[in-house]
C-alpha positions in Angstrom: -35.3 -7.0 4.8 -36.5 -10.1 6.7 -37.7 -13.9 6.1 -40.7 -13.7 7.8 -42.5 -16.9 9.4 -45.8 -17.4 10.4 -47.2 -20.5 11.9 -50.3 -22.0 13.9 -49.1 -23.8 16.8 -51.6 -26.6 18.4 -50.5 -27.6 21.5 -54.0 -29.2 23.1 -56.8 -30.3 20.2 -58.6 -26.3 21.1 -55.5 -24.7 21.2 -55.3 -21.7 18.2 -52.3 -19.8 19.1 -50.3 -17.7 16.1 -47.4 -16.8 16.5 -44.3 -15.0 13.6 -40.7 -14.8 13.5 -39.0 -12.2 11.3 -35.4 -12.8 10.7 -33.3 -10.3 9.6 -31.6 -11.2 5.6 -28.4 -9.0 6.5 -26.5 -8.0 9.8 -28.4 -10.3 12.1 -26.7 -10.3 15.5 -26.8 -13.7 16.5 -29.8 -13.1 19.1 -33.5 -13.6 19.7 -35.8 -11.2 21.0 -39.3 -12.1 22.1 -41.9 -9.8 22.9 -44.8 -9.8 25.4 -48.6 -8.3 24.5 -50.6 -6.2 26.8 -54.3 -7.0 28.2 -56.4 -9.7 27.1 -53.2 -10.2 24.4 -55.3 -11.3 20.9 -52.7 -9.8 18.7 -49.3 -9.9 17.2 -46.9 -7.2 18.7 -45.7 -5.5 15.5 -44.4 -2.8 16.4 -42.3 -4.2 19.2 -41.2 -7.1 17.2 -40.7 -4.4 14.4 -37.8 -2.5 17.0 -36.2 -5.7 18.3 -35.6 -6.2 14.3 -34.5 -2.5 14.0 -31.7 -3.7 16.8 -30.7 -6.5 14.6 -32.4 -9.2 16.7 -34.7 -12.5 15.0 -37.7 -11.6 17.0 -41.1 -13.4 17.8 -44.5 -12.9 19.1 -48.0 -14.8 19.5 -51.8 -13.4 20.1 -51.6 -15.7 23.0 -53.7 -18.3 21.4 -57.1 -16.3 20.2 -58.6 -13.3 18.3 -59.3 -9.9 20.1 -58.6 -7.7 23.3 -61.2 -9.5 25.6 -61.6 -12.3 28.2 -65.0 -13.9 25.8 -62.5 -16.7 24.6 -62.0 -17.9 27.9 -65.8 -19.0 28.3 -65.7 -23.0 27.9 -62.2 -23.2 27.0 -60.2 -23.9 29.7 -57.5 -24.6 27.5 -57.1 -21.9 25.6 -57.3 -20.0 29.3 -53.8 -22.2 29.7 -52.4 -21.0 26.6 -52.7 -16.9 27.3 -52.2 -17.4 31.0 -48.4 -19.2 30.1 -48.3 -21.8 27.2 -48.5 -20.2 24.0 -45.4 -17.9 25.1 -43.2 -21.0 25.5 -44.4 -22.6 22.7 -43.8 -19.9 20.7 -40.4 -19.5 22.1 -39.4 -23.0 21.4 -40.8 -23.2 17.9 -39.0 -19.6 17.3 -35.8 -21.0 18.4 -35.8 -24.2 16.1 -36.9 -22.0 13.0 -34.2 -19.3 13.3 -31.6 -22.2 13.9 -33.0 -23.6 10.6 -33.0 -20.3 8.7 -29.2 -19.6 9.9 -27.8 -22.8 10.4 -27.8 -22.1 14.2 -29.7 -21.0 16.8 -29.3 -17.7 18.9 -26.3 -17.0 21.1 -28.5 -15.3 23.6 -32.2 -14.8 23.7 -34.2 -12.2 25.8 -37.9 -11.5 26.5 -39.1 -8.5 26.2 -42.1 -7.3 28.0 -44.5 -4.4 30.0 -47.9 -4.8 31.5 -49.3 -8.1 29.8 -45.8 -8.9 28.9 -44.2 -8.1 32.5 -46.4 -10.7 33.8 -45.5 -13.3 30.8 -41.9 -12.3 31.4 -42.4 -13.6 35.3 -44.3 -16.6 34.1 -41.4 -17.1 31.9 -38.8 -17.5 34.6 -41.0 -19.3 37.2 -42.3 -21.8 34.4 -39.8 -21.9 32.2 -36.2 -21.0 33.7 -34.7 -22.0 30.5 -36.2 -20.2 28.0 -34.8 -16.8 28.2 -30.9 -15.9 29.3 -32.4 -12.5 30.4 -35.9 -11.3 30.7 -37.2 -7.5 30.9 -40.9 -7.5 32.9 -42.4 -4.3 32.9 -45.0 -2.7 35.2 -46.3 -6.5 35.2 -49.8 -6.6 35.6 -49.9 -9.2 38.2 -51.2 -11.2 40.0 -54.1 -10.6 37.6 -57.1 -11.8 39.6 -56.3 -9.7 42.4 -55.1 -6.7 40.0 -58.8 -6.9 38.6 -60.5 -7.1 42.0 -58.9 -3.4 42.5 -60.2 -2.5 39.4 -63.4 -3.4 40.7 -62.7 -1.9 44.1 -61.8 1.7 42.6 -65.0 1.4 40.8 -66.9 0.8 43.5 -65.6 4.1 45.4 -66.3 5.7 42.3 -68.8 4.7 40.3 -71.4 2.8 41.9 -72.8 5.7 43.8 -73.4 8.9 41.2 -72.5 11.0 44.8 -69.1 9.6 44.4 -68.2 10.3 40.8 -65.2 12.9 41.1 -65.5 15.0 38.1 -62.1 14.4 36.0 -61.8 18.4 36.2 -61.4 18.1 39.7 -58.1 16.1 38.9 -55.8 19.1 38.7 -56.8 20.8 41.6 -56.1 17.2 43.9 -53.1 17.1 41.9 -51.8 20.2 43.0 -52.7 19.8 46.5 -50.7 16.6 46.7 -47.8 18.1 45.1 -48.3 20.9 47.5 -47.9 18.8 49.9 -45.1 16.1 48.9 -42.8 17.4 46.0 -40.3 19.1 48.4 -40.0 15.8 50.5 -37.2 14.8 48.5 -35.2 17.9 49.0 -36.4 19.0 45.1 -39.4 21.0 43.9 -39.6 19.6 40.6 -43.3 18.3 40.2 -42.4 14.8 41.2 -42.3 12.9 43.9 -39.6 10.8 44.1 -40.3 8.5 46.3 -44.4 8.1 46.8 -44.2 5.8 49.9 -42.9 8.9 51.7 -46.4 10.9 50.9 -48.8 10.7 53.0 -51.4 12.9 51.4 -54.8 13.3 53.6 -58.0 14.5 51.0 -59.9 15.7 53.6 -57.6 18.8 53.5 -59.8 19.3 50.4 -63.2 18.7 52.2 -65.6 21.7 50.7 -66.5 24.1 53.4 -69.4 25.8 51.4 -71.3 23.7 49.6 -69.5 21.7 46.3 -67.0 23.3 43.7 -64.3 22.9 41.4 -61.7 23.8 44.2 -63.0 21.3 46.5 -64.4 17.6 47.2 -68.1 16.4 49.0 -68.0 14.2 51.4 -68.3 11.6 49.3 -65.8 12.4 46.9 -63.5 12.7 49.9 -63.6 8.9 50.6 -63.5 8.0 47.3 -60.3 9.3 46.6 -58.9 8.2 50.0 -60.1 5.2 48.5 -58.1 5.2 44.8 -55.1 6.1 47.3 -55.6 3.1 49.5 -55.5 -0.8 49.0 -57.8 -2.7 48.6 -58.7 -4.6 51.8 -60.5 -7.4 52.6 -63.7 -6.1 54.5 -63.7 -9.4 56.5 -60.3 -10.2 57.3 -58.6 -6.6 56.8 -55.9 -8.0 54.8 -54.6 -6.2 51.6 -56.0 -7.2 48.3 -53.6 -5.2 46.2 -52.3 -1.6 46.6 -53.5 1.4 45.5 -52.3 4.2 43.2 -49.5 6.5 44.8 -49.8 10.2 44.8 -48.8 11.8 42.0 -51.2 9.7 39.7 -54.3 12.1 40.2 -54.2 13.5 36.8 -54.9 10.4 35.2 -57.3 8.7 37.6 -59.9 8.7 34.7 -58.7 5.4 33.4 -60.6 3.7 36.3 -62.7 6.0 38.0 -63.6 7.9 34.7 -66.6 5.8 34.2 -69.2 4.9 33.4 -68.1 1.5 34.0 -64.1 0.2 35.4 -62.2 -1.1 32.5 -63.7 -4.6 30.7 -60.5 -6.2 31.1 -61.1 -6.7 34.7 -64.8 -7.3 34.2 -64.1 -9.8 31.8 -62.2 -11.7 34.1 -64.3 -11.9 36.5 -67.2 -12.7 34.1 -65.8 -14.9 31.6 -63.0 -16.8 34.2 -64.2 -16.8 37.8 -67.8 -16.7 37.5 -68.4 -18.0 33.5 -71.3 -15.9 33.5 -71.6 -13.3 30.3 -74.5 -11.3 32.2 -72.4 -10.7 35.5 -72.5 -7.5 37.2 -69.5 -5.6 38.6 -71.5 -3.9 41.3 -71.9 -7.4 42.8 -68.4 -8.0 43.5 -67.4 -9.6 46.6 -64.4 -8.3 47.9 -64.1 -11.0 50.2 -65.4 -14.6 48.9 -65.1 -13.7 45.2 -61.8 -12.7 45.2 -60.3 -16.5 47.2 -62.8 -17.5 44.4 -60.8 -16.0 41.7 -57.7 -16.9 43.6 -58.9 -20.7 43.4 -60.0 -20.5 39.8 -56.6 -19.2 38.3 -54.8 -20.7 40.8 -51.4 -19.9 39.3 -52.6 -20.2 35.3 -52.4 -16.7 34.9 -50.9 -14.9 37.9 -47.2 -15.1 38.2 -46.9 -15.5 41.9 -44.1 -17.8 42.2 -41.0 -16.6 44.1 -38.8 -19.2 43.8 -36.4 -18.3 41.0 -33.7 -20.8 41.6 -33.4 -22.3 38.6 -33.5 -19.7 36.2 -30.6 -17.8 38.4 -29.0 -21.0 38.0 -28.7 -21.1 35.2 -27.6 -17.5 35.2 -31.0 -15.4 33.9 -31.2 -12.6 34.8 -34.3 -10.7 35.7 -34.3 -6.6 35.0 -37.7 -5.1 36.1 -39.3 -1.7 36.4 -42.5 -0.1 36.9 -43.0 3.8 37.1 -44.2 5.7 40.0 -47.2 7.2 38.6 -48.5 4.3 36.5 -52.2 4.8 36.8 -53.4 1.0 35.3 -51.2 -1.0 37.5 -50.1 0.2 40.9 -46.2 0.2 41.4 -46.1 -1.3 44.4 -47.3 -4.3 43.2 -43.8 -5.0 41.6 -42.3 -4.3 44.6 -44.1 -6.6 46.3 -43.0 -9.0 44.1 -39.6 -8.1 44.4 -39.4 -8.3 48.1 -41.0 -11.9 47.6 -38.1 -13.2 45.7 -35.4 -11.8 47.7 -37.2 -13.6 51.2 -36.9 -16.4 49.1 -33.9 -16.4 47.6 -32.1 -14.6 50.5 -29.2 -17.5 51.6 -29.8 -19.5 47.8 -28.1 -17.2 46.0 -27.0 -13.5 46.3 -30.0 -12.1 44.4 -28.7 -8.7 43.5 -26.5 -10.7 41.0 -29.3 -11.6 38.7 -32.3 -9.5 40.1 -32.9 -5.4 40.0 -35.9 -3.3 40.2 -36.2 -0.2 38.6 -38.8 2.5 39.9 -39.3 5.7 37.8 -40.7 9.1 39.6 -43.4 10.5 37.5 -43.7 7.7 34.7 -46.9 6.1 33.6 -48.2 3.1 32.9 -44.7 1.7 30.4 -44.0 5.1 29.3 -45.2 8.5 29.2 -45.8 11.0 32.1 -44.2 13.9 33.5 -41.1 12.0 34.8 -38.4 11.3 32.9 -39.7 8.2 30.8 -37.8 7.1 28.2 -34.8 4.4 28.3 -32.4 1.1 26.8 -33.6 -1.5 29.3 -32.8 -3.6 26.5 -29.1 -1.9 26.4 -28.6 -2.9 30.3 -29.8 -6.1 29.7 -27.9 -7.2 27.1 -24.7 -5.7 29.2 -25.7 -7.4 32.4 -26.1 -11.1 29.9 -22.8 -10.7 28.0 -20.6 -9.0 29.8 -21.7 -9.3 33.4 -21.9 -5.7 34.0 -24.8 -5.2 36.6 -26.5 -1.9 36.0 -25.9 0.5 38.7 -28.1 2.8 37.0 -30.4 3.4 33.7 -30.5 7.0 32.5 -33.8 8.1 31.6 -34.8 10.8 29.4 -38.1 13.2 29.6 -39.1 14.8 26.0 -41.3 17.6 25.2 -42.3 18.2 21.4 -39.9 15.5 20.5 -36.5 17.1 22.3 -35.1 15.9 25.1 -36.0 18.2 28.3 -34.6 16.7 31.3 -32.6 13.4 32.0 -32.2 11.6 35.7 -31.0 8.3 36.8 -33.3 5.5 37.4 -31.7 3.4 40.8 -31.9 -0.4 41.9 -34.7 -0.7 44.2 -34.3 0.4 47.1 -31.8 3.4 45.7 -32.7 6.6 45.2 -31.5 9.5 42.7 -30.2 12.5 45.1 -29.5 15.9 43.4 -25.6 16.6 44.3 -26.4 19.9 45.4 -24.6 21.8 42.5 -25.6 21.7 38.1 -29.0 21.7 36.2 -31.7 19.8 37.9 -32.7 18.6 34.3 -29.0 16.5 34.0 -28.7 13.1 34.9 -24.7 14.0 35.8 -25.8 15.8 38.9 -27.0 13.0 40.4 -26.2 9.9 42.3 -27.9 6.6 43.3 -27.9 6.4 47.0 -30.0 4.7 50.0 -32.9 6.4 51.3 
């Protein structure tokens, strides 16, 4: 049972943004949850809001300010651009806070965002923009920064779709699959089907070169660069700097999502159609990897990519910041989080001892938010709240792997840059036998 409020919030005269609150009737406990969106945003998160109220939390969320999973809004509207790139979220936040303080009689001892993908990156936004908001923020596999996230898109489609001689065939995906676990699962001392660590693979696909003429067993030519290419950054063609990184190995059975075809996913077309170039009859193939990506970095300039380091004040006021991103996520490459990381702690390193608010957590084998053959499944909420209230940073997260709905494996997920290490004695498939430890 809930009182359930939903309201139209107007911050500029073309601003739109929805947003609801449901407040649990009975055993509320005395905290707000807020929850992010994924993509182009244009809904209501029900079914997260519906487990933060499952947990006993008042909890919120906002289509960002329009209707719909795509970038069309954005076309003439720079505001409404403002209020999914950042606004809406806070003013939802605020507006959520001041309602559950009237439904009560007082506002929330603690409140928490709670976000992956779309949401990671509102999460970010959050603490750059508004340090205040949020006493602890979850930011998931954050797709960000978005422009340059979307470029990669573009670039993976380019290896893959623009010339028909580079289309790999998606049942070529478990045979690449197996060759890169062929050649990288053991690296971590385990032959599991996972690689632990990714940055320690250094898979080469012309081991898969076809010798006599093409098959299922083997790659062209062509097909040979285009997967070195899925596998590699992005670069600049010009300068030979890194656009964004590419997927790790381990991802190849679900490289379909971008280089599936016919066409790379509209959520980075739109962008670059609707925000960079405001053109509705743009073509992908004519991407720029050069000019039209400082182009898109110029447009957005910070109204949608959370790209700001400098945390101080929302560690100041002692948020803290729990994100994770899985190994194998095939829609946003990991490394991009760690990028991010490694950004804050250069720029925090001598402010503030960053460990005491900040922790990345990377999962072998999990997808984009969840799913996968790692283990995929955890209370990031549970080690947030723990961290918040009772200043218990967490040294680990156990993660769980299900088959058929029962639990098949379990392993600990480690602060960045840990590592889980098998002890060397018990099941492989139990958390117990292993430990966090440096590479």
């Amino acid at each position: 049972a809930m009182c359930r409020v939903a309201a139209t919030l107007k911050p500029s005269p073309d601003s739109d943004i929805k947003i609801e609150v449901w407040m649990p009737t009975s055993r509320w406990n005395g905290k707000f949850q807020a929850v992010g969106n994924g993509g182009w945003a244009g809904l209501i998160n029900y079914p997260a809001m519906s487990e933060a109220l499952r947990r006993g939390y008042a909890t919120s969320s906002t289509d960002t300010g329009h209707t719909g999973n795509t970038g069309s809004f954005a076309l003439g509207h720079p505001e409404k651009l403002i209020d999914f790139g950042y606004r809406s979220v806070h003013e939802m936040t605020v507006r959520a806070k001041a309602i559950i303080d009237a439904f009560y009689g007082n506002g929330p001892r603690y409140s928490y965002w709670n976000g992956c993908s779309g949401g990671g990156r509102q999460g970010l936004m959050e603490a750059q923009r508004f340090p205040n908001d949020f006493d602890g923020i979850i930011a998931g596999a954050a797709a960000n920064p978005r422009t340059r996230l979307y470029a990669w898109d573009l670039w993976v489609g380019h290896a893959t779709l623009k010339d028909p001689a580079s289309y790999i065939p998606p049942t070529k995906y478990p045979m690449i699959h197996q060759a890169v676990l062929n050649a990288c699962d053991a690296i971590d001392g385990l032959k599991d089907g996972l690689i632990d660590d990714p940055t320690r693979c250094h898979f080469e696909p012309t081991v898969l070169e076809c010798k006599n003429g093409d098959g299922l067993a083997c790659l062209t030519a062509p097909q040979v660069e285009a997967a070195r290419k899925i596998m590699s950054p992005a670069i600049n063609p010009r300068t030979g700097a890194e656009i964004f990184p590419g997927m790790e190995p381990g991802t190849e059975l679900d490289w379909g999502f971008l280089a599936g075809g016919p066409e790379p996913p509209s959520l980075a077309i739109d962008h670059f159609k609707y925000v960079v170039f405001e053109n509705p009859t743009w073509d992908w193939r004519a991407l720029n990897f050069d000019t039209d990506v400082a182009l898109g970095d110029e447009i957005d300039s910070g109204t949608t990519s959370a790209i700001n380091p400098n945390l101080k004040a929302f560690a100041s006021h002692g948020g803290k910041l729990l994100m994770y991103h899985g190994w194998s996520d095939r829609q946003v490459p990991p490394r991009a989080s760690i990028n991010y990381y490694k950004s804050v702690m250069d720029t925090m390193s001598g402010a503030t001892n960053t460990l005491d608010w900040l922790r990345l957590f990377m999962a072998p084998g999990m997808g984009h938010c969840s799913g996968g053959q790692g283990p995929n499944t955890f209370d990031a909420v549970g080690a947030l709240e723990d961290w918040v209230e009772n200043g218990k940073a967490p040294g680990q997260i156990i993660a769980s792997h299900a088959t058929d709905g029962k639990v098949d494996h379990t392993r600990p997920l480690c602060p960045y840059p840990q590592v889980a290490r098998y002890k060397g004695t018990g099941s492989m498939d139990d958390a117990a036998n292993f430990v966090c430890k440096m590479p």
